[in-house]
N, C-alpha and C positions, 0 to 999 in steps of 0.2 A: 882572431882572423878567420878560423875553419868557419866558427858561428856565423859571419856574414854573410861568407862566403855560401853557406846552406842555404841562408835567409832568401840570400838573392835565385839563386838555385829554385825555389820555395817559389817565389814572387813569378817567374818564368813559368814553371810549370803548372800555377794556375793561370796565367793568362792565355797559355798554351791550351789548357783546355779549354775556357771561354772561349776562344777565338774556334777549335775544333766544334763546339755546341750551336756557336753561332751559324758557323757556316753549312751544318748539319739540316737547321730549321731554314736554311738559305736554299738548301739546293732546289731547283729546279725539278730534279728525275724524281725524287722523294715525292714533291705534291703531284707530279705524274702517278703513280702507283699510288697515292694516297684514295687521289678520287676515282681511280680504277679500282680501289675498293671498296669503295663508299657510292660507286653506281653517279658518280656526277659527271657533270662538263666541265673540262678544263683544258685548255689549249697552250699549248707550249709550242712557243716560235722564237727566234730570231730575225727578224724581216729586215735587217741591216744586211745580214747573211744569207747570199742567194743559193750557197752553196751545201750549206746546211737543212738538213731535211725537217718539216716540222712533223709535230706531234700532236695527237690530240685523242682523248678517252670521252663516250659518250656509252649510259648504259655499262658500263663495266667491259667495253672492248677498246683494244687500244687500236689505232689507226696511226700511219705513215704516211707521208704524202712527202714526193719530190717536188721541187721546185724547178720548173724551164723559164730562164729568161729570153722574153722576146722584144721586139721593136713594136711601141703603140705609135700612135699620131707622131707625139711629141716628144718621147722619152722610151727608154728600158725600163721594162718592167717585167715583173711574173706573168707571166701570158698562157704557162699552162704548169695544174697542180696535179701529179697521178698520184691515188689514193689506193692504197693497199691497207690488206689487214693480214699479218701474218700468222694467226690461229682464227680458221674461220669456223671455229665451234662458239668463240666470243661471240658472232653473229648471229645467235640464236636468242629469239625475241625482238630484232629490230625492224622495225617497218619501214618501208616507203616514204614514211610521212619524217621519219628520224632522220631518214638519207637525205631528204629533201631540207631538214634545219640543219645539218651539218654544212651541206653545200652552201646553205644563204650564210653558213657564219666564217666560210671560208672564204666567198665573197665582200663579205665585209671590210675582212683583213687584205686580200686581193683582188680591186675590180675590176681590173682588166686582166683574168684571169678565166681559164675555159677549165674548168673539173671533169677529172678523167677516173673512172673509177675503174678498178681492177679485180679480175676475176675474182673470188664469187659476189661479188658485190654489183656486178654492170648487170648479171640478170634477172637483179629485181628492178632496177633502173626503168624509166622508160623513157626513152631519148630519140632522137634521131637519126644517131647512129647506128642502134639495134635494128630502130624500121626499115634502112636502108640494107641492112644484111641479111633482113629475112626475106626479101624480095627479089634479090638475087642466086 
């Protein structure tokens, strides 16, 4: 009786682990920090969830972005994404041209959406919000 009783015991604890392994190479934050070390793009959202902030590493910097929902024509939608980077020493080496394929690939995923990029990041920018405040 004990014998089975292990066996079964036995048969749990490795499924328990497979199930632990799997969900390991599952998670999501994991291939976040994977390609923020390995210097790629990878983009980590939920866009079912307005409430939830997305993610995204480009160049070995991670980036944050809120989600505002607003009213378009016809529907709610993301209408506007603020883009933060919370260590802006990651920032170093990214150009203009980088900021500017982040933005198109944020747009991708949200097109009716306005990109707001957030200090130190808005004064490499060049927008028309910046032109607007230096003229003032």
């Amino acid at each position: 009786m004990i014998v089975y009783l292990f066996r079964i015991l036995i048969v749990l604890a490795i499924g328990l682990l497979i199930y632990t392994i799997v969900q390991y190479f599952l998670n999501p934050q994991r291939k976040l920090h994977k390609a923020k070390e390995s210097n790629e793009f990878y983009f980590l959202d939920e866009p079912n969830n307005s409430k939830k902030n997305l993610q995204f590493v480009f160049k070995g910097c991670l980036f944050e972005g809120e989600k505002y929902v607003g009213t378009t024509e016809q529907s709610f939608e993301v209408v506007d994404i603020h883009v933060v980077v919370h260590d802006p020493m990651e920032l170093k080496g990214l150009t203009r041209d980088d900021l500017y394929f982040l933005e198109k690939e944020l747009l991708i995923h949200y097109p009716f959406s306005k990109v707001k990029w957030k200090h130190p990041i808005n004064k490499l920018m060049i927008s028309d919000d910046s032109e607007s405040d230096s003229t003032t």
